[in-house]
TORKOL-4160 file (C-alpha; in steps of 0.2 Angstrom, whole numbers, padded with zeros to 4 digits, m for minus):
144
<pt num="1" X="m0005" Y="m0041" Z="m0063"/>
<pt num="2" X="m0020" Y="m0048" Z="m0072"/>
<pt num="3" X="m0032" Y="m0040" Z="m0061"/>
<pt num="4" X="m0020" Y="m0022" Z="m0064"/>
<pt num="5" X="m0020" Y="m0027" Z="m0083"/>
<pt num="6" X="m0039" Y="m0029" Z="m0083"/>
<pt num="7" X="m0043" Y="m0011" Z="m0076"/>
<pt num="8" X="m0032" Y="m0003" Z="m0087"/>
<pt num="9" X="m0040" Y="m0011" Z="m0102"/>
<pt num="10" X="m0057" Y="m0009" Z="m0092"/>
<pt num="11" X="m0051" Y="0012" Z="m0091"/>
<pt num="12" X="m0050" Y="0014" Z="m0109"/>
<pt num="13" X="m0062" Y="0005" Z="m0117"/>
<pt num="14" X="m0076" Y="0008" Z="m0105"/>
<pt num="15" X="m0069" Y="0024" Z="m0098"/>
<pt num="16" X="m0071" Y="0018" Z="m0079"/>
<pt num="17" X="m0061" Y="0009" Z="m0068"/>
<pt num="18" X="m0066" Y="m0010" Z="m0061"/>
<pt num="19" X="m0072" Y="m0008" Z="m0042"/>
<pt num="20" X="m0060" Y="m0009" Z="m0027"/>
<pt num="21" X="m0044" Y="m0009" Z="m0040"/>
<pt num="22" X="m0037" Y="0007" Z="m0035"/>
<pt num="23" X="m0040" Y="0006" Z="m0016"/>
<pt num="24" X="m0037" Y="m0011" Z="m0014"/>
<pt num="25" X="m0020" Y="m0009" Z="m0023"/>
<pt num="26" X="m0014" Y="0003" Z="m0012"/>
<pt num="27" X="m0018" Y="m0008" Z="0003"/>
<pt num="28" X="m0008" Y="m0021" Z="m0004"/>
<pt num="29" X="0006" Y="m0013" Z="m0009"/>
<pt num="30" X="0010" Y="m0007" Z="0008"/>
<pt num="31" X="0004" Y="m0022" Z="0014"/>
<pt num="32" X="0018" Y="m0034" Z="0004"/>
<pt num="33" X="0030" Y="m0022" Z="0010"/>
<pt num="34" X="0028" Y="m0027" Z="0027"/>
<pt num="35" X="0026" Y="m0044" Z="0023"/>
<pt num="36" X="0043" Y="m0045" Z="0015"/>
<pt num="37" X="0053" Y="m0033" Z="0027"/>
<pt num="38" X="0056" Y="m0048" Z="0040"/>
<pt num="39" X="0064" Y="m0058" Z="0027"/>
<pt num="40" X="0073" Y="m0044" Z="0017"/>
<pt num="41" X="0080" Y="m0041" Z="0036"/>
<pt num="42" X="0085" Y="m0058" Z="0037"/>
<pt num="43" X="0094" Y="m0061" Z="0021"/>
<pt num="44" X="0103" Y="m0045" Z="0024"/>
<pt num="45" X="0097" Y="m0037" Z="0009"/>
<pt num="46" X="0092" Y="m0021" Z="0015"/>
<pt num="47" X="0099" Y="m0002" Z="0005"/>
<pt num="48" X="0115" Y="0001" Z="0014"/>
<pt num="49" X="0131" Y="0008" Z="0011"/>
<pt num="50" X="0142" Y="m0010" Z="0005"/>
<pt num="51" X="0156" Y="0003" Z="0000"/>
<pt num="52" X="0160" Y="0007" Z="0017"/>
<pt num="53" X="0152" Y="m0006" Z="0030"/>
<pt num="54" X="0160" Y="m0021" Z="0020"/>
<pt num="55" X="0180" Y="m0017" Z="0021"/>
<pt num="56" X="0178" Y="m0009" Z="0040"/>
<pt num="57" X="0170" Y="m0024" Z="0046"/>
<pt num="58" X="0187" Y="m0035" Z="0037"/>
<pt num="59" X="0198" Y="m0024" Z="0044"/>
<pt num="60" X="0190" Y="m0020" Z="0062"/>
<pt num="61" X="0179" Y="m0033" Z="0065"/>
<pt num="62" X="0174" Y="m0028" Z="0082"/>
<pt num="63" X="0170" Y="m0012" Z="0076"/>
<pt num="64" X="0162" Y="m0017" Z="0062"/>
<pt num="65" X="0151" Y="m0029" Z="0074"/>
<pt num="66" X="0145" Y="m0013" Z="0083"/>
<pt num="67" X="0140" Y="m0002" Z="0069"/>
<pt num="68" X="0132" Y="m0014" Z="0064"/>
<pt num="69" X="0121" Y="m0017" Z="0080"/>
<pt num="70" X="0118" Y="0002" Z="0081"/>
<pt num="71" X="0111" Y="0000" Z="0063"/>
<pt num="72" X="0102" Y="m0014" Z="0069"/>
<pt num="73" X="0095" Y="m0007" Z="0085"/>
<pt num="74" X="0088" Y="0009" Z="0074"/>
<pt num="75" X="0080" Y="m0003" Z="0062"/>
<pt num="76" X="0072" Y="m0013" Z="0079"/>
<pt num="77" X="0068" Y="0004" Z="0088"/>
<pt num="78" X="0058" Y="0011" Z="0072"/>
<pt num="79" X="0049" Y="m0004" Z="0067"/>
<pt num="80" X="0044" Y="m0008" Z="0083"/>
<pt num="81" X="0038" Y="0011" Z="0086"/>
<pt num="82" X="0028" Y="0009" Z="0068"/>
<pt num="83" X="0021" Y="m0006" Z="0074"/>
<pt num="84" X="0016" Y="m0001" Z="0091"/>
<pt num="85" X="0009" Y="0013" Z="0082"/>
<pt num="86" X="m0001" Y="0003" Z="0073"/>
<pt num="87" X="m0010" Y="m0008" Z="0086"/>
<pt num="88" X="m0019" Y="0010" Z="0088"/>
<pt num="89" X="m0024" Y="0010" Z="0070"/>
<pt num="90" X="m0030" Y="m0007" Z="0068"/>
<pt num="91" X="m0041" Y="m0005" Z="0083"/>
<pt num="92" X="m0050" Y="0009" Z="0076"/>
<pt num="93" X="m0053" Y="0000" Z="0061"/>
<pt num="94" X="m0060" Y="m0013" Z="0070"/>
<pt num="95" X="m0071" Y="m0001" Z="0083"/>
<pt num="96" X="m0075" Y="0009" Z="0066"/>
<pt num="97" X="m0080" Y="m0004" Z="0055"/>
<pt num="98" X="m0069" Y="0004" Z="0042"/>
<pt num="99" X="m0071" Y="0000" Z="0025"/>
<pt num="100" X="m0062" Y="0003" Z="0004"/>
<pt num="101" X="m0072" Y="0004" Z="m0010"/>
<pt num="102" X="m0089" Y="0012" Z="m0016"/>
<pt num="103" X="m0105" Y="0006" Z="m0003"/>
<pt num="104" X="m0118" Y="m0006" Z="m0012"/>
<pt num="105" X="m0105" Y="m0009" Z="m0027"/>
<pt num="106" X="m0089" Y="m0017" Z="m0019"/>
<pt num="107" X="m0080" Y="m0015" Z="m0002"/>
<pt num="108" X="m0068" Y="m0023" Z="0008"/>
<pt num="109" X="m0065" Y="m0020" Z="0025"/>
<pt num="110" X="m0048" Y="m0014" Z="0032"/>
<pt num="111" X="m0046" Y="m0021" Z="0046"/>
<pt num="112" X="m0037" Y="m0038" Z="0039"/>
<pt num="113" X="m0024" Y="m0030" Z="0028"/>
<pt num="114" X="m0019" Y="m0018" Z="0042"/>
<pt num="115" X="m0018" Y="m0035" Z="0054"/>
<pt num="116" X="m0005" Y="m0041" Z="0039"/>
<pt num="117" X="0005" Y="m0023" Z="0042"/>
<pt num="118" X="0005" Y="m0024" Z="0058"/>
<pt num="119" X="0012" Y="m0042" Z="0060"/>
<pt num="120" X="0024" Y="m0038" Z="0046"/>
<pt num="121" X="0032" Y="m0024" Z="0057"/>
<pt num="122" X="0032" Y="m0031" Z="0072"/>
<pt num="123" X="0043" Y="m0046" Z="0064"/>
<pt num="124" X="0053" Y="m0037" Z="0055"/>
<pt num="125" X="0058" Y="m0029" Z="0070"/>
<pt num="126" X="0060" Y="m0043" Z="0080"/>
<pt num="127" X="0071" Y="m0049" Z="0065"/>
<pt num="128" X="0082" Y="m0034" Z="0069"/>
<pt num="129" X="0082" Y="m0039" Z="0088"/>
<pt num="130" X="0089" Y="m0055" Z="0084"/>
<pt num="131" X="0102" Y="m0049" Z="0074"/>
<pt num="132" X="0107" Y="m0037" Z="0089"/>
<pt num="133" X="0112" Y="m0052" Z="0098"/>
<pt num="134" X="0121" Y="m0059" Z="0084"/>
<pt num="135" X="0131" Y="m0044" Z="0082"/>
<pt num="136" X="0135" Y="m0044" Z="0100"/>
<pt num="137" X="0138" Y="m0062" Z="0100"/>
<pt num="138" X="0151" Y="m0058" Z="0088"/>
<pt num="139" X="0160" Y="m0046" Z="0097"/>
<pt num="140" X="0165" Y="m0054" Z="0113"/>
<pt num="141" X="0170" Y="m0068" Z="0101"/>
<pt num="142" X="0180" Y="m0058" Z="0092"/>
<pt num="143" X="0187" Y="m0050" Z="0110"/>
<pt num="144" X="0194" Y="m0068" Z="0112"/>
């Protein structure tokens, strides 16, 4: 926020913006994204519909149990396509040498924050793997 804060000040008093701000911004905030997805996973926090998936799961718990592995098993499935998908674009910036910022002021390279992304994904879907088997796991104990 101070580093934010600064280039704004840095904006209008000197009518230019600090080096890498912008760009490196945008890397971050995609990249904390991903960071956080695993745990927002995990904690069950994610947008859903609580109106509905709340009171079907009280009254048919098994069903319940499976709509929520479905949901769970789209979350896994995409993730782990964005992450596979990913692998790709990490490699390139590797190979490329690819880089933010203006050459001989400031760069970054992009590699490291698409590394962070990709782990991020690929945790976050493995989250949602884990919860596939706790939904199943509740099933067949609800089947007793």
């Amino acid at each position: 926020m101070v580093i934010i804060c600064a280039d704004i000040v840095a904006r209008n008093s000197m009518g230019a913006s600090l080096p890498l701000i912008s760009e490196g911004g945008a890397l971050l905030v995609v990249t904390l994204v991903a960071l956080q997805l695993a745990a927002t996973v995990r904690a069950g926090r994610l947008a859903r519909t609580e109106v509905f998936i709340v009171p079907f799961s009280a009254r048919f718990p098994r069903a319940g149990a499976l709509l929520n592995g479905i949901f769970d098993l789209v979350g896994a499935v995409v993730l782990g396509t964005i992450a596979w998908v990913s692998i790709r674009v990490v490699e390139k910036d590797v190979s490329a040498g690819e880089f933010i910022g203006i050459t001989g002021m400031a760069t970054l390279p992009t590699w490291p924050f698409r590394v962070l992304i990709l782990a991020g994904f690929a945790v976050a879907a493995i989250e949602f793997a884990v919860r596939i088997l706790s939904a199943l796991r509740k099933m067949g104990s609800d089947a007793r």
